[in-house]
N, C-alpha and C positions, 0 to 999 in steps of 0.2 A: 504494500500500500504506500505510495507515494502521495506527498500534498506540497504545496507550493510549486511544483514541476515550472511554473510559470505565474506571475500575479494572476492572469485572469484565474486562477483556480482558485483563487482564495480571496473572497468579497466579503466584507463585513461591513454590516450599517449598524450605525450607534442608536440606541433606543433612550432618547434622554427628553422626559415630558417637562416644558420650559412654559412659562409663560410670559409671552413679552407683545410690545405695543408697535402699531404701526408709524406712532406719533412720538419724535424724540424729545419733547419737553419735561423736563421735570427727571429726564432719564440718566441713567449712568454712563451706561454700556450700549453696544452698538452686538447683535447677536449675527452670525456671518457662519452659513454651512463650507465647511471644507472636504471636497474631494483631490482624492490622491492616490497617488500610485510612484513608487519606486523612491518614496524619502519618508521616515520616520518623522512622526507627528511635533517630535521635539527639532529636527532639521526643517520641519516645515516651517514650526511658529520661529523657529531663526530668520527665513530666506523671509518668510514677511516683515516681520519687524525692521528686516534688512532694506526689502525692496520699497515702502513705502514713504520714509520709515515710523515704526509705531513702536511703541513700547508698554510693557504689562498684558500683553496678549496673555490670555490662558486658555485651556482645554478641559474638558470633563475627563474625557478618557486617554489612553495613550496608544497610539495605533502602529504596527509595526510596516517596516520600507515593503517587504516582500508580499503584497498585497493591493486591491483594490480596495479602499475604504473612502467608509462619511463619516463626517463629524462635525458639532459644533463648536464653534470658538468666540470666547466675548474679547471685545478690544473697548478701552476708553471712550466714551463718545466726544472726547475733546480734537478726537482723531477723526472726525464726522466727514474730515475733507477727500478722505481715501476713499468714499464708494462713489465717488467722481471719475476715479482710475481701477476699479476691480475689471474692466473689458480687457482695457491694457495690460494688464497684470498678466489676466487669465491668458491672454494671448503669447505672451514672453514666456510663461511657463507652462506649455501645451506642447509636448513631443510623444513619440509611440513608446520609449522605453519608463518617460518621466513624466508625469504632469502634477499643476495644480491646480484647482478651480475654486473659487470663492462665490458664492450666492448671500449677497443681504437676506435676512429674515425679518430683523426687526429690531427692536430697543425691550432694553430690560434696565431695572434698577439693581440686580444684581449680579456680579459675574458669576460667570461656570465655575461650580467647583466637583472634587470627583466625587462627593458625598451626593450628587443631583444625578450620577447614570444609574440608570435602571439594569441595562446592559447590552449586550450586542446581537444582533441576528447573523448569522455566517449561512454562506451557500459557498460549500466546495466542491473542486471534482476533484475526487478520490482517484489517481491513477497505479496504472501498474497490478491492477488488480486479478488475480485467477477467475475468470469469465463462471463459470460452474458456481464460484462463491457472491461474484456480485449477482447473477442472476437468483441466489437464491434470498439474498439480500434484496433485492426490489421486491419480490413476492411478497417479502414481509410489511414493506410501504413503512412502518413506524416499528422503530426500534426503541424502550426505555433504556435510559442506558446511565447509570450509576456509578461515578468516580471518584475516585481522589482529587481534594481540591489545591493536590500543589502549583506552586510558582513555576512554570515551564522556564526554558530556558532563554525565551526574549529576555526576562527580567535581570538577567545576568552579565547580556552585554548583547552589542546592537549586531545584528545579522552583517555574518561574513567578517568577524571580529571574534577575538578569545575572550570567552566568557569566562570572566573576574570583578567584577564591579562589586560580587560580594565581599572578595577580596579584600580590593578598594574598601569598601566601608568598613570592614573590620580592622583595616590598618589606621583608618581614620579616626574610628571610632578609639582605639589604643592609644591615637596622638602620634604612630609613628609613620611619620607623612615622609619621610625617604621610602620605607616599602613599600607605602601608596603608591609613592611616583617610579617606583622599580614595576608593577603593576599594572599600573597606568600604561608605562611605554612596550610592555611584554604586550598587553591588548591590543595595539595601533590606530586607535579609534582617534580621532582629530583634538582633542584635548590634550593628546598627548606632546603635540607638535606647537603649544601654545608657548611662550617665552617664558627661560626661565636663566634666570640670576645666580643657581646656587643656593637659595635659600627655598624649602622642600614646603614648609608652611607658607607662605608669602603664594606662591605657587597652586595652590590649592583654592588661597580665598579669588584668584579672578576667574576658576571659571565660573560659570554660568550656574547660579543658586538651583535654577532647577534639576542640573545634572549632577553638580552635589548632593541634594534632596535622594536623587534615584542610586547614588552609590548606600546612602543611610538605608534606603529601603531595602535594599539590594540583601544586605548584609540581616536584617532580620526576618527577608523571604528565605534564606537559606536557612535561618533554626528554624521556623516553621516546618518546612520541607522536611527537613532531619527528625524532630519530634514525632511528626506525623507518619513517617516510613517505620518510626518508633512502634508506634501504634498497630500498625498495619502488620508490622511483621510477629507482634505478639498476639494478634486475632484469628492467623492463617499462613496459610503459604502464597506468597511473592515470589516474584522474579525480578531480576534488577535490568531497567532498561537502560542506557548509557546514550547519550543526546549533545554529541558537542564537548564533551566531557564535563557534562553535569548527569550525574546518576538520580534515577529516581526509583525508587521499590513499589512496585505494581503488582496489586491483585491478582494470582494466578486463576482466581474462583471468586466469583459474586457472593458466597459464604464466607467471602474473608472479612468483608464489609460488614457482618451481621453485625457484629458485637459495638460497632462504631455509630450502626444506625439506631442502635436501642438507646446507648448510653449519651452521646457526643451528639448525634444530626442536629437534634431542637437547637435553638445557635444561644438561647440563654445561658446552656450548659457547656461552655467550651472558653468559659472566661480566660482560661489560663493559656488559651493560643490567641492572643491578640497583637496586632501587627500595632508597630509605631509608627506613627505619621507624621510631619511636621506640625497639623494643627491639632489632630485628636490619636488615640488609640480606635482603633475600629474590629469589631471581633470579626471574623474571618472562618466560615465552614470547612469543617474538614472534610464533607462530601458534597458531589453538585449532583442532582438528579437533572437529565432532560431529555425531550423524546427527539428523536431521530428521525428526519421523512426522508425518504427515498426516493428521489424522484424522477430519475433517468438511469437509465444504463445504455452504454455504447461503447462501439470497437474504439481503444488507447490507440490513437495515430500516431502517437510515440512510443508508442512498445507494442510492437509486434505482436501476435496474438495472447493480449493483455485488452481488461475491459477499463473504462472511465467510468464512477458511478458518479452520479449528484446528488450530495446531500443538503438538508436546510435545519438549523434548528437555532434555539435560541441560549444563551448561558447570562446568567446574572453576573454584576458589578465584579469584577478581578477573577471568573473563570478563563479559563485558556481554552481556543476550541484545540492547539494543538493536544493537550491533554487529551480532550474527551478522541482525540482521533486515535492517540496510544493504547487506551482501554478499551475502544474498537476493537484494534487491531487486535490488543490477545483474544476477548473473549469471542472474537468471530474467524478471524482469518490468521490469525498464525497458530503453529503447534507448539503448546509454551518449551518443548523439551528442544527445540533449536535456539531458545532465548539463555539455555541455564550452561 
């Protein structure tokens, strides 16, 4: 089972119920849909605040390069002069491998923040697949399908980069900002290439608060993950999948989850796995239930007699559909004993 083979395989629309005004008086914020493909939702809100320029732009969610996605973003309305130039804009950043688009929606009094997504809707095609197993996979039209709610490995580091940011954040969080920056430059992500004096703190505070913010995060989606594979592997039998060189321990059997959904599901009772955030702690489920539609099967034009299926389903606020694809994958289409 292949996914991302190409962005169009992987579209995601953001699900974030907003309300704002046609009429900008009295208003804060200016609300502004973003579509994109081939730049990461944080390289996005760069190249704008770059190209207009604007500053304090924010986002609800955070969307990855390797994808087709929507989303919304609030910008200042002191910045009201920019939807004079979003044609131009949209025009300068419209290629087949790369684009941007911007659509006005409207005025709000208050900005995006990620406590307001509800969550995403994804449509992939699932490539690479055994034709015999996707066809009996359409038959079924709706799959429930029941996971682990870990941090995939976007959160780690940005696609087509070494995934360490949790690294990063635990060297930060200890205060020793040399083997941050030893970290930093192993990754090669653009921060790394930012000026530096010799001085390894000094170094750290110019970049960009919000990418600092995501090494913090970074750093406590990796206990999460740990704890939770904790959990899981004292309920049942796992398999270890390996992703980039980020491990994660996966349910070999839907009876590994029992013990997690009795005790842990309800989200009152799971106090003690709660994520830090810059502005609040936010408790965080250890399993995502969601259904599955199937809604196409056809010949992989890229692999040789191999099917493409089309899936569509929804996941709430900080699920990964890459995940829910990996728990797919065992419990339908791989034999776990080539995973161990």
């Amino acid at each position: 089972m292949i996914i991302k083979y190409m962005p169009e395989d992987f579209i995601v629309q953001e699900v974030l119920v907003t309300e704002f005004s046609s009429r900008d008086s009295e208003q804060a914020y200016m609300f502004l849909c973003l579509d994109k493909k081939g730049i990461s939702t944080f390289d996005a809100i760069a190249a704008i605040e770059s190209w207009f320029p604007v500053s304090d732009c924010t986002a609800a969610g955070l969307k990855d390069s390797d994808g087709v996605t929507s989303q919304k973003i609030s910008i200042p309305i002191r910045y009201r002069g920019i939807l004079n130039r979003i044609d131009e804009f949209n025009r300068e950043n419209a290629n087949e491998k790369r684009f941007l688009r911007l659509t006005f929606l409207g005025y709000s009094n208050e900005p995006l923040k990620p406590a307001r997504l509800e969550g995403n809707v994804f449509r992939l095609r699932l490539r690479g697949m055994d034709s015999a197993k996707a066809e009996s996979m359409m038959k079924r039209q709706i799959y429930t399908l029941i996971f682990p709610n870990y941090f995939d490995k976007q959160r780690f580091g940005m696609p087509g980069y070494k995934k360490q940011t949790h690294l990063i954040g635990e060297s930060l969080y200890r205060g020793d900002y040399r083997k941050a920056y030893e970290y930093l430059k192993e990754s090669g992500t653009k921060e790394a290439s930012l000026p530096f004096d010799g001085d390894y703190e000094k170094f750290f505070h110019q970049i960009d608060r919000r990418i600092r913010a995501f090494y913090d995060s970074a750093l406590y989606s990796a206990d999460f993950n740990e704890r939770l594979g904790d959990l899981l592997e004292e309920s049942g039998p796992v398999c270890v999948v390996e992703d980039e060189g980020i491990l994660f321990r996966m349910p070999k059997e839907k009876r590994t989850m029992a013990a997690l959904m009795a005790e842990h599901f309800p989200e009152e009772k799971i106090g003690t796995f709660r994520i830090h955030t810059l502005e609040q702690d936010v408790p965080r489920k250890l399993l995502v239930t969601t259904n599955m539609n199937f809604l196409r099967c056809e010949t992989d034009e890229f692999h040789p007699g191999k099917s493409v299926l089309t899936v569509s389903f929804f996941l709430p606020m900080g699920a990964y559909a890459t995940m829910a694809i990996k728990q797919l994958d065992i419990f339908t289409c791989r034999s776990v004993e080539r995973m161990e």
